[in-house]
C-alpha positions, 0 to 999 in steps of 0.5 A: 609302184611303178614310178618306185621301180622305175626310179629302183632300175636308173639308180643301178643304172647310174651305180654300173655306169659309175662301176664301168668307168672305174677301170683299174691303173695299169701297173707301173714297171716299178710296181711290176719289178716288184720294187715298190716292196723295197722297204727303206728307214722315211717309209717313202712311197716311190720306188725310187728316191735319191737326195744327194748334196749338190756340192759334195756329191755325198748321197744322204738316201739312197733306194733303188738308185740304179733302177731304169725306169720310164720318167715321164715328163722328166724328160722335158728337163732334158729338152729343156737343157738341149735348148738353152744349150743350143742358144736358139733365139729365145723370141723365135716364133714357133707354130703348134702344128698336127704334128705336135699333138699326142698321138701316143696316150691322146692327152689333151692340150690347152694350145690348139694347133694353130697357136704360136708362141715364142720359144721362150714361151713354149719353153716356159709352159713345158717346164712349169705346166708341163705342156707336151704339146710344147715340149714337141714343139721345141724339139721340131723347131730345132735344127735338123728337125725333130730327129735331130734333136732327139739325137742331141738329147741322148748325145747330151745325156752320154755327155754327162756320163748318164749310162742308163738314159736313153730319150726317143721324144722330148716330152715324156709320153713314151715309156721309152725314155728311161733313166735311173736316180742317179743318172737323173741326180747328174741331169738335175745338176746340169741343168741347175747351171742354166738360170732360165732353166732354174726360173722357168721351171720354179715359176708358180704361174704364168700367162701367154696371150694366144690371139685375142685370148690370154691363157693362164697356166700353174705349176704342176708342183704345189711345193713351189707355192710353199713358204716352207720350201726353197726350191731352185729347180723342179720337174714333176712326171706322170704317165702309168707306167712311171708312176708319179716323178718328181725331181728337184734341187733345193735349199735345206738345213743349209744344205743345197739337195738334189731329191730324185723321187720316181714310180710314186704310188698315190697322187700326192705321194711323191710330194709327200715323199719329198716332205719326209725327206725335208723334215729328215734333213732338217732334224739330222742337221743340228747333230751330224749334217754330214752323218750320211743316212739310209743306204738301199739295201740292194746297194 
């Protein structure tokens, strides 16, 4: 009877445990804006979304497109744009210092401090793995200091005539960097024009020899793996108060597409938005490729 009781008493012991752990997802700003009840014709699950010809500049869909949002890890897209730009040595060692790791959410990084990789390298796992601690790098590395670049970033961006986005880090971790869809739609087809960028961030997988150890690191967008999808450009983004993010430039019915997803509700949601979009676009371009489709209601 006893061992009955006691066995009873660590099976509630185990459930609270499990209940304690589970704490709940601070709500994104998109979720406390209310834009996440913003109805539109695919039933999208992100707040936001934008899917604009690349050539023409014709917007197909169009949701919450003025909305400034954090964008999270869509920010390296911009990091990465300063640094092709900058025509840094591409083969420049750089070294992964205590300044580099995240003191702003304590996200954790496969590249201890201590590790050096060439730029071309730290540019590669920002924009295919998303490493934060290599998108720091990259913009500590640059002329002037970290400072410096962050000023070319927001330079970059009015450039571009991108009005709703301002930049305080390069990486994506401060809810500070903020933008709309069609700012980022404009930063997208920017960076499409740099190669490295286009195969860098399309990249399915890559290695990086780290003293006597080889790491290997993936993409964090599964589309990319897909023979459905021919994708030239990506970016995905995650912190809790964007939401998941994903942007990309893709091939579809012909058709060169810019797609803007941001404040994503589920994990797999903002791939399942872009999925939507290509069975759409798909469908639409036999009868009326041109046949501009779902406008937000707002606009």
């Amino acid at each position: 009877m006893a061992a009955t009781q006691k066995t009873i008493k660590a099976q509630k012991q185990r459930r609270s445990k499990r209940v304690a752990r589970a704490v709940p997802e601070r709500p994104s700003f998109g979720q406390l804006a209310g834009l996440r009840a913003t109805d539109d014709a695919l039933d999208l699950k992100s707040s936001v979304a934008l899917v604009m010809d690349q050539d023409t500049n014709e917007v197909l869909l169009s949701k919450n497109p003025d909305a400034v949002l954090p964008i999270a890890s869509i920010t390296k897209l911009m990091t990465a744009l300063v640094v092709a730009e900058a025509k840094l040595p591409l083969d420049e060692t750089l070294t992964i210092t205590q300044e580099d790791v995240d003191t702003e959410k304590g996200s954790r990084s496969r590249l201890r401090v201590g590790t050096k990789l060439t730029r071309e390298e730290m540019l590669h796992l920002a924009l295919m793995a998303s490493e934060n601690r290599a998108a720091h790098a990259l913009g500590r590395h640059y002329p002037g200091g970290l400072g410096s670049f962050v000023e070319a970033m927001n330079a970059k961006a009015a450039l571009l005539g991108m009005s709703d986005t301002h930049y305080v880090e390069p990486t994506g971790l401060s809810s500070k960097n903020q933008s709309s869809a069609k700012d980022l739609a404009t930063l997208v087809k920017a960076a499409h024009e740099h190669q490295i960028i286009r195969d860098l961030s399309t990249s399915p997988e890559y290695s990086v020899a780290v003293g006597k150890r080889e790491m290997h690191f993936r993409t964090t967008n599964a589309l990319v793996r897909s023979p459905t999808w021919e994708i030239g450009l990506q970016k995905t983004g995650y912190i809790a108060e964007a939401g998941r993010c994903l942007v990309m430039q893709a091939t579809l019915a012909g058709r060169q597409l810019i797609m803007v997803f941001l404040d994503s509700a589920g994990k797999y949601s903002r791939l399942g938005d872009a999925e939507r979009v290509r069975r759409w676009v798909t469908e639409l371009a036999p009868s009326a490729p041109s046949a501009a489709g779902i406008v937000d209601p707002a606009t």
